[in-house]
Structures are given as C-alpha cells and as structure tokens.
KOLMI-796525 format. One line per 8 residues: number of its first residue (from 0); their letters; for each residue y, x, z of C-alpha. Coordinates in steps of 0.25 Angstrom, whole numbers, padded with zeros to 4 digits, always signed. Example, Ala and Ser with C-alpha at 12.3 -4.5 7.8 and 13.67 -1.06 7.14 Angstrom:
2
0> as> -0018,+0049,+0031; -0004,+0055,+0029
This chain:
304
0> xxxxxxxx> +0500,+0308,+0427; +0507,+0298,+0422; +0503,+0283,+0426; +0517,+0277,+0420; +0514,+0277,+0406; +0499,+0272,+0410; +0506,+0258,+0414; +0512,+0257,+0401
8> xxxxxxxx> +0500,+0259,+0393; +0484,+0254,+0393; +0476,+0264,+0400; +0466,+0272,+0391; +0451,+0273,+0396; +0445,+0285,+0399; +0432,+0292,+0390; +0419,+0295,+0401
16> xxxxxxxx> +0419,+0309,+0395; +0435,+0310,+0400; +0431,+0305,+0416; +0419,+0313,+0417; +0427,+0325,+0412; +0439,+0322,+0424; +0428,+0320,+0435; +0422,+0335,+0432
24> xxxxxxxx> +0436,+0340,+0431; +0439,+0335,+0444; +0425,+0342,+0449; +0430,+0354,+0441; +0444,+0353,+0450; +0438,+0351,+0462; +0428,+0364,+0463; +0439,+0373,+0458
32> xxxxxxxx> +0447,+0368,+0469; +0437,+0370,+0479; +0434,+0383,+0475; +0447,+0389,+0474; +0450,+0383,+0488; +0436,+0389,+0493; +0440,+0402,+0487; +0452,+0405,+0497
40> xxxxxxxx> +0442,+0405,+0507; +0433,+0417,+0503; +0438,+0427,+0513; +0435,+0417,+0524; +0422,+0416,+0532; +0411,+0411,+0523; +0408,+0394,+0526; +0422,+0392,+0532
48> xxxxxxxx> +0426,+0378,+0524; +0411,+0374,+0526; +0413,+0365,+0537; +0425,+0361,+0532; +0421,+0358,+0516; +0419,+0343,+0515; +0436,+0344,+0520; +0443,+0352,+0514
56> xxxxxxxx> +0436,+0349,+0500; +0442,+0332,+0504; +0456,+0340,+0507; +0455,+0346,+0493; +0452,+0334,+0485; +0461,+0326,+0495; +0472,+0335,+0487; +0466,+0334,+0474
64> xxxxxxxx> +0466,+0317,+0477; +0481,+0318,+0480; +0487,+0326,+0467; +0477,+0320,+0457; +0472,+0304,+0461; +0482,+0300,+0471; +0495,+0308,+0462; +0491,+0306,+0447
72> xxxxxxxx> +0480,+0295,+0448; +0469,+0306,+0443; +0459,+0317,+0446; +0463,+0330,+0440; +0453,+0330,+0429; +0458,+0317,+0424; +0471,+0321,+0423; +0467,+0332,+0416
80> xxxxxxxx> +0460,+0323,+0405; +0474,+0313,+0406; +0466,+0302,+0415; +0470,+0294,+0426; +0465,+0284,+0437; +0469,+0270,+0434; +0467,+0260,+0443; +0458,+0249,+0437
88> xxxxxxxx> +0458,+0238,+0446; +0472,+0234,+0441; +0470,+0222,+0432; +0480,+0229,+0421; +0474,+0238,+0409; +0486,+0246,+0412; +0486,+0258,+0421; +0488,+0258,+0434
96> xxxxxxxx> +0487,+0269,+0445; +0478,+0269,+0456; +0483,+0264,+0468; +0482,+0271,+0481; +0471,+0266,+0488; +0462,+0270,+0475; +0468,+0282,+0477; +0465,+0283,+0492
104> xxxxxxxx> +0451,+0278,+0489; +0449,+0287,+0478; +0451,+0299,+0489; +0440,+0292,+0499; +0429,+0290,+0488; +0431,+0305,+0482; +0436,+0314,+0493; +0434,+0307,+0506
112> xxxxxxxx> +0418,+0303,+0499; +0416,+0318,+0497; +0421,+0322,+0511; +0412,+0312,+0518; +0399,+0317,+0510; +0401,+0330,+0511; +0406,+0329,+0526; +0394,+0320,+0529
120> xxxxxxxx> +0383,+0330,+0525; +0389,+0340,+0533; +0389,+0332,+0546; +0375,+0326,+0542; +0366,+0337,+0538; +0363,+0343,+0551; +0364,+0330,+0560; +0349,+0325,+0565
128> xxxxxxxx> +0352,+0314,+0574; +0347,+0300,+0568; +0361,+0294,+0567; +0366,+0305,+0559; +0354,+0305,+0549; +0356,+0291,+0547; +0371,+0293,+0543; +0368,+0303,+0535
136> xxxxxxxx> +0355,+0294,+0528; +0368,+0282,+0526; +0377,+0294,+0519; +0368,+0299,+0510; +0363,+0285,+0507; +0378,+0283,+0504; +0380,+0293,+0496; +0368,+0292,+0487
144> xxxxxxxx> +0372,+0277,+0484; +0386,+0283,+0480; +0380,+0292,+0472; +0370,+0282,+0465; +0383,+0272,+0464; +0391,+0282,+0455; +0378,+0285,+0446; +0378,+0269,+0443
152> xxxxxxxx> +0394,+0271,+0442; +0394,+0282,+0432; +0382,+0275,+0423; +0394,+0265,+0423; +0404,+0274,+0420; +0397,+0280,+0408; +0395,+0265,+0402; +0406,+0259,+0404
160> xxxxxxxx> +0416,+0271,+0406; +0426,+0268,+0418; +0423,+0275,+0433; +0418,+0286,+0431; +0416,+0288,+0447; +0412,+0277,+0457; +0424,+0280,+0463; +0433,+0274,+0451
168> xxxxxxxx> +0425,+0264,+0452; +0425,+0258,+0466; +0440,+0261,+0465; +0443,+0255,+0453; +0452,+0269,+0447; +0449,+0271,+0432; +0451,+0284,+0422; +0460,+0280,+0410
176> xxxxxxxx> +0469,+0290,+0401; +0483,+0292,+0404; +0486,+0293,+0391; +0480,+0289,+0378; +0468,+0298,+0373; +0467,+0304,+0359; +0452,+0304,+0353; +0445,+0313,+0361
184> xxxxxxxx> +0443,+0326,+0353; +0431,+0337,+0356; +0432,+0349,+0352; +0420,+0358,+0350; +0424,+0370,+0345; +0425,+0378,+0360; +0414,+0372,+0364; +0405,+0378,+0352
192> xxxxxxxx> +0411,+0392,+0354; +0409,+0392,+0368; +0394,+0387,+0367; +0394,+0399,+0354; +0399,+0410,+0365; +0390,+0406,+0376; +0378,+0406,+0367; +0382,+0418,+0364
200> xxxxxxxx> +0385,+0427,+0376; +0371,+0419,+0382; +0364,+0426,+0369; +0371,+0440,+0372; +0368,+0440,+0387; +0355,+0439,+0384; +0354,+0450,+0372; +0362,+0460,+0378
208> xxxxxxxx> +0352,+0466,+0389; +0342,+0466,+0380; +0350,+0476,+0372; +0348,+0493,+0375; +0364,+0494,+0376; +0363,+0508,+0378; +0353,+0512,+0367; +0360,+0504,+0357
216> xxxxxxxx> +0373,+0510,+0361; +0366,+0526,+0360; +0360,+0522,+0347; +0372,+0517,+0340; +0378,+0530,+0347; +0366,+0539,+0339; +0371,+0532,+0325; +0386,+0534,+0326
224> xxxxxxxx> +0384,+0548,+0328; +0374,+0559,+0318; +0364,+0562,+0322; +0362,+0575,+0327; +0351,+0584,+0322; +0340,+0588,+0334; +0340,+0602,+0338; +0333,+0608,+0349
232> xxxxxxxx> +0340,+0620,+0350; +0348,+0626,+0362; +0360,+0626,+0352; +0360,+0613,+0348; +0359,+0608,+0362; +0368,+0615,+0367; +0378,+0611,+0359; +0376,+0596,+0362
240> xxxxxxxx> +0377,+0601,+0376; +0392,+0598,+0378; +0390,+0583,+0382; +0381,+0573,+0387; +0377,+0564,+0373; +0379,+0552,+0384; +0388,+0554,+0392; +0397,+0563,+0383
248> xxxxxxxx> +0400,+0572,+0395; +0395,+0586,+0399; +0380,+0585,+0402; +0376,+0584,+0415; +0363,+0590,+0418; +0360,+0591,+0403; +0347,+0584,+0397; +0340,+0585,+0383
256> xxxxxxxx> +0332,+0573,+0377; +0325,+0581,+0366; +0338,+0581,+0357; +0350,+0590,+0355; +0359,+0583,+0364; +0360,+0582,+0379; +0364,+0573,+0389; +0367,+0572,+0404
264> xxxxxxxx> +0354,+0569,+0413; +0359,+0558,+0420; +0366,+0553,+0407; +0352,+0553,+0398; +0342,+0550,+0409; +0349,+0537,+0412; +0347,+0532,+0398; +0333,+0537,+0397
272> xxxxxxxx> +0331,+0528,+0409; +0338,+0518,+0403; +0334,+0520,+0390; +0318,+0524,+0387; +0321,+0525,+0372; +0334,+0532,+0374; +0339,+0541,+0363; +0350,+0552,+0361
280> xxxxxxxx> +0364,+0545,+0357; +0367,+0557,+0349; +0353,+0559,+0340; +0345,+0547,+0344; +0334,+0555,+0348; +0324,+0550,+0359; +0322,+0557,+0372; +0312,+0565,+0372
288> xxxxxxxx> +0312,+0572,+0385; +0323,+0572,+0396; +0326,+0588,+0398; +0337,+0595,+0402; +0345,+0604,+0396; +0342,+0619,+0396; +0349,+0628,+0404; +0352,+0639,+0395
296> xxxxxxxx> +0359,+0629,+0386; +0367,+0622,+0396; +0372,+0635,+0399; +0374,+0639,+0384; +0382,+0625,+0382; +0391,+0631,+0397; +0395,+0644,+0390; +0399,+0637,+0376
C-alpha cells in the first residue's frame, strides 16, 4: 500500500457499495480463518478450545490487526478493493496515514470489544449472586446502547456516505481510494448464466425421481432390437436359454414371463418388484406369470 503517492495527490471518496463490499470481505476472512484453525483440531478431544474461544479468536485477529491496519493502513478486504484508512482529523484534503494511537484504539474497539462481550457472557451466564446479575444488567445495557448507536450511525452512513462503522467514526479514520477509480462498470452476463444453470438443475432435481429410469431404459432397449416372434415351444425357448435377457449372463435359476425368453430369478423378480408394469426388454411382452424353467429343457440347453 502505497501512502507516498497519496501525499501528492487529492484523496478520491469511496462509493457506499465499495465499504459495505470490504466489511463483508473482512467477515468472509475472518470465518475462513477461523475454520481452518479449528480444523487442526479435529483429532482432539471434542470442546477443547471451548473455554479458551473468546482468546484465541483476540490472538487471531491481534495478527490480522498487525499485517493489515497497523502495516498498510487497511483491512484486507479494502486492499482488495484499492482502499485505505485516512486519517480525517487532519485539517489537509490531502492523505495522510493513521497515526498510531488510532491504530492502537482501532485494535480496543474491534478486537479488545469483541473479547470482553464474548468473555463476559461466559463469566455471567451461570453466576446468581445479586452483584454479578447487576453487572451483567449494566453490560447488556451497554451493549444494547452500542448496538442502537451504530444503527443511528449507519442511517448516517447511507445519507451522507463517510463511516461506515461507529468505530471510524469515534476515531476519526476514513475509507478513500488509493488510486483514482474508472466508471464503475457491471457486468451481467455471469450472473444471468449462473441464475440460467441454477434454475435449471432445481427444475431437473425435481423431474428426475418422478421418471421410471429403468423402464425407459428397457423400453428404448425393446426398440433398438426386433422384435422377436412369441413361441411357446421347448425349442424356441430353449434356444433363448443360453443368457439371462437382463443380465446377459447364464441363467441362474431360470424363469419364464410368458415369452420365449428367459431370465435369472433374482434378476427378473427384482424388476417385478420394482416394476409392476414390467415388460421383456427383448419383445416388450408383459409378465404374465413368474414360472420357472422346465427341467427337461434346462437339461436340453446342458447337452447343446
């Protein structure tokens, strides 16, 4: 980040759209990084950072403060979108850095604010004597006035359209552009293909199970391949004997639908189950009647 060439030049202000896009970015950063430190400790014993949360998660963003505000004079999603902290109680309209102190008092508000909320509740949720409660009635009041001070703060920021936190705003530190900014351009062309795909995977996730797979697939089956004439002579069937017309291998424990062709027990009971309306893949005739195969044939298909 370079602030020389902001002393030289007027600072550039920054679009509402630009600061609320850097605070999520930041929120994005901070939730990966907690997750990916929280992953190294999967192997452990389940709830072992749970009393010790509210501290490491300071000593995490502690590092974060010191290699993005306190380095480079901004957050990591504003360096992603080219903006910077100014410092806006200087009198110049030229840029100028934040000085240590706002620095330092940046790091209480955000990460020494967040430690003591989370690491009051904790010490305040199970305590019953009077003087604990009444703490914990003054922090929550706190923390409710907070909250209501940085809803009247951002109705201010979407108005007049400088600190987007309260936290700029009791410090005085201002987002502006490193450098000068082109017309913003938007581009619409992913986002319609992307709404396109998702509409239509949602459409095929719900057609799909309503379609009989397996039927379609033994009906298109039945058209690529003739006909076969119906013959109910031991000849005939036992010429169709040499393979299951499912599986395509030797029949086990041979069964009959009515049709010249045969199938294995297991193979053509479960697709009856499955299938009420099941027909034969070969002539598309409908089952008649389950039956097995009659021994004299079987043994006239062995000797062949």
């Amino acid at each position: 980040m370079a602030s020389s060439t902001g002393n030289e030049e007027d600072v550039n202000p920054v679009l509402r759209i630009s600061q609320l896009d850097a605070l999520e970015l930041n929120k994005a950063l901070e939730q990966l990084v907690w997750s990916q430190f929280t992953s190294c400790f999967h192997g452990f014993k389940p709830g072992v950072l749970a009393h010790f949360e509210p501290e490491v998660k300071a000593f995490l963003w502690l590092i974060l403060w010191r290699f993005t505000i306190y380095s480079k004079n901004a957050t990591v999603g504003q360096a992603i979108l080219n903006i910077q902290y100014k410092n806006d109680l200087s009198q110049t309209e030229k840029y100028q850095p934040l000085r240590k102190h706002q620095k330092l008092w940046y790091l209480i508000f955000t990460v020494g604010g967040r430690w003591l909320e989370e690491r009051c509740y904790d010490l305040f949720s199970n305590r019953q004597l009077q003087s604990f409660c009444k703490i914990k009635r003054y922090i929550t009041f706190g923390a409710g006035l907070l909250k209501l001070c940085g809803l009247v703060n951002f109705l201010i920021f979407l108005q007049k359209g400088a600190y987007a936190t309260l936290t700029e705003r009791i410090l005085g530190i201002r987002s502006v552009f490193c450098k000068p900014q082109g017309v913003r351009q938007v581009g619409f062309e992913y986002m319609n293909r992307e709404l396109l795909w998702h509409g239509f995977a949602e459409f095929l996730i719900y057609l799909l199970p309503l379609i009989n797979v397996q039927k379609l697939k033994l009906k298109i089956s039945s058209w690529c391949f003739p006909i076969a004439s119906l013959s109910n002579s031991e000849n005939t069937l036992a010429a169709y004997c040499k393979e299951c017309s499912l599986c395509g291998e030797w029949p086990t424990m041979p069964h009959t639908i009515g049709c010249s062709h045969v199938f294995c027990y297991y193979c053509i009971k479960s697709n009856y189950l499955f299938d009420m309306y099941f027909t034969c893949p070969k002539c598309g005739s409908e089952v008649h009647s389950l039956q097995p195969l009659k021994y004299k044939i079987e043994m006239t298909e062995l000797h062949s």
